[in-house]
N, C-alpha and C positions, 0 to 999 in steps of 0.2 A: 700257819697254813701247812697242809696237807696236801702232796701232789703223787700222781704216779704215771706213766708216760708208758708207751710201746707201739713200734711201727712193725708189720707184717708185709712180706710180698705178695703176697695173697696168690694169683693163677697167672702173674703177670711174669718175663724174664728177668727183669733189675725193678730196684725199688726207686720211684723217682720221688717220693717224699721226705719229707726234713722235719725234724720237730725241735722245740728249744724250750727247756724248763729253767730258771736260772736264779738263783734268791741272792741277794748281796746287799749290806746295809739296810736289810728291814722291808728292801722293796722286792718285787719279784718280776720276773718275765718268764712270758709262756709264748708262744706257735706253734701254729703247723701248715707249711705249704706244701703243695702240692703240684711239682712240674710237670707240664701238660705231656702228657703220652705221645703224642700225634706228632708229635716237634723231635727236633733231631738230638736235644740236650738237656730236656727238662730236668734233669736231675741235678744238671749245674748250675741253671737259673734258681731251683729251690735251694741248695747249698747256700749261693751267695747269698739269698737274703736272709737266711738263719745264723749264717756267719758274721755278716755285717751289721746283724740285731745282735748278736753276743758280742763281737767287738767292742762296740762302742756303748752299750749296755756296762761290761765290767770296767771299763774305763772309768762313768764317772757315773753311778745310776742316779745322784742327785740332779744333775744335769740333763737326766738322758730324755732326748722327744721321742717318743714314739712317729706320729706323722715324719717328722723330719728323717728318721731313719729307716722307712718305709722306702721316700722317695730316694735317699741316697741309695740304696741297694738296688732302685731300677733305673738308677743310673749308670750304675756297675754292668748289670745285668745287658743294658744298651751297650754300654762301652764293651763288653765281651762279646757280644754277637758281631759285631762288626771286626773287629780281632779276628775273630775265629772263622767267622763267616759261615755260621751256624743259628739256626732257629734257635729261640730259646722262650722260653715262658713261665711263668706258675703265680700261681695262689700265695693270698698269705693272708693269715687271721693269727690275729696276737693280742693279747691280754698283758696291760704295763697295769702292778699294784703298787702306787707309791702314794705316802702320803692320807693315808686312809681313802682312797680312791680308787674304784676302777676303773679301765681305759679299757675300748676296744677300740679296734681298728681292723678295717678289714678289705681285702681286694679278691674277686671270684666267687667261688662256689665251697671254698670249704669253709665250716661252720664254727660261731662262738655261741655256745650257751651260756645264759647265768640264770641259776636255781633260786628261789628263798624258798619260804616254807608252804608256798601257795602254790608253785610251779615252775613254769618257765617267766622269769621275770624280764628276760631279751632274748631272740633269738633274731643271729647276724641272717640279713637278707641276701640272699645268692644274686650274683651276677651272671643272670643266662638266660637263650633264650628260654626256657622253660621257665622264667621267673614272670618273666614279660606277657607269655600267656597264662598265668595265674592275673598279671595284670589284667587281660583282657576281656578274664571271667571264660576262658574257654577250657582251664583246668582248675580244681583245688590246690591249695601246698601240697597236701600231702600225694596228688597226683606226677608230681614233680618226680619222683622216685623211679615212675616207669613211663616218662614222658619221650616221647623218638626224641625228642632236641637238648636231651639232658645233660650231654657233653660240653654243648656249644654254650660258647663263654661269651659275655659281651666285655668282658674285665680282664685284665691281667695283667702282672708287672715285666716288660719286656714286649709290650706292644706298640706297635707303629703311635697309638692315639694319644694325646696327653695324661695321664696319671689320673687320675680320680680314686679316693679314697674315704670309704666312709667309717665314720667314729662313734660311740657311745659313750657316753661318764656316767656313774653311778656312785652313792656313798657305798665303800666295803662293807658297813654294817649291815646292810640290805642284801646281800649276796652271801647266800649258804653255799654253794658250790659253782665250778665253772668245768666245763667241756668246752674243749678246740678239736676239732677232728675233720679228717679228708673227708669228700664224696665217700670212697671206700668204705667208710667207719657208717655217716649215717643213713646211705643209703638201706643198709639191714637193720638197722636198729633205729626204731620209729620213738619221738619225742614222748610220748605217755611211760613206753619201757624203761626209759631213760630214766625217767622221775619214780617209774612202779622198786625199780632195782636199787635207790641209794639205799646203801648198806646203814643195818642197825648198828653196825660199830665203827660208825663213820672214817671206814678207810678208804682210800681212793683206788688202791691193789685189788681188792672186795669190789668198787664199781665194775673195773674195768673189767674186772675179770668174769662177774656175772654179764656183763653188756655182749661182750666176745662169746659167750657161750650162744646166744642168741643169732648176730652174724654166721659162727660157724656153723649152724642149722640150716642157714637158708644160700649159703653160699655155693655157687656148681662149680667149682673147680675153675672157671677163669676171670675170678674175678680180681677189682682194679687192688692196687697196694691198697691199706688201711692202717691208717692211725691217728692215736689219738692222746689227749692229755687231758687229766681228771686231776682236781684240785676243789678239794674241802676247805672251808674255813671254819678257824675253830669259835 
């Protein structure tokens, strides 16, 4: 497998996203969260749980649960705010390859794709109000993008609510490529572009980097941090 990763501050002061690529013993891990802006600390709720998905990740990747290590980092994350006595919040979408399998997992608004040769074969459903009125039939998905409630989360790891976390399996044979990326990242770059741009010399550097040329077109100067992680299989 092929990966290639990069996070941008974009129009924002500090970056409060995290991303995590990681290959050991054959299997892989990938993320990318995203700490909530609006909060007093998002960038150390995203930290923790990309930190405590490589922890325990390199430790023992035969072993390693995805879910289980999800919830243990917004246990962290609870236990830290109360420590600190600071807000704290963020996103996470992460992709565990072990075992000839994919895993998703995923909590908020930023996103997992998985490619084959037809499309989009999964795409992770956002946790937000603007997801909810796509439920409602009073927007499209793809209105989601410039909806007024597009911020607003109904999910997140470091929230008052119980944990909720949704997962996908797929066989790896079936999956040509995968994207993890912020709001940031897909908000400019619309899922058709995504699949029009896989490079003919299937690099992942080559995705990324024609995808970014796209965002930087339509981007005004203040926009949210962006990032992302592009991973080919061969």
């Amino acid at each position: 497998m092929k990966y290639a990763v990069y996070t941008d501050v974009g129009g924002r002061a500090n970056n409060e996203d995290a991303l995590l690529a990681l290959e050991k013993d054959g299997s892989y891990l990938f993320a990318v969260a995203d700490g909530l802006g609006g909060l007093e600390a998002g960038e150390v709720a995203s930290d923790i749980v990309v930190t405590t998905m490589r922890l325990m990740f390199l430790e023992d990747p035969a072993a390693f649960d995805l879910l289980y290590t999800i919830e243990a980092a917004n246990d962290r994350i609870c236990e830290m705010q109360k420590k600190e006595n600071k807000k704290m919040k963020t996103t996470i979408t992460a992709v565990l390859v072990k075992d000839g399998k994919v895993q998703c997992a995923h909590v908020g608004d930023s996103r997992i794709y998985l490619f084959n040769k037809n499309g989009v074969l999964y795409q992770s459903i956002d946790h937000s109000v603007s997801q909810i009125a796509v439920y409602a039939g009073e927007i499209t998905p793809k209105e989601i993008r410039n909806h007024i409630d597009r911020n607003k989360l109904t999910r997140a790891l470091g929230a008052d609510t119980p944990l909720k976390i949704d997962s996908y399996s797929v066989p790896l044979q079936d999956v040509s490529a995968m994207l993890l990326c912020s709001d940031g990242f897909w908000e400019y770059v619309y899922e058709e572009e995504m699949i029009a741009l896989f490079p003919a010399d299937g690099s992942p550097d080559t995705w990324l980097e024609e995808m970014r040329k796209l965002l930087d077109l339509r981007i005004d100067g203040n926009n949210d941090n962006n990032t992302a992680v592009a991973v080919i299989t061969d």
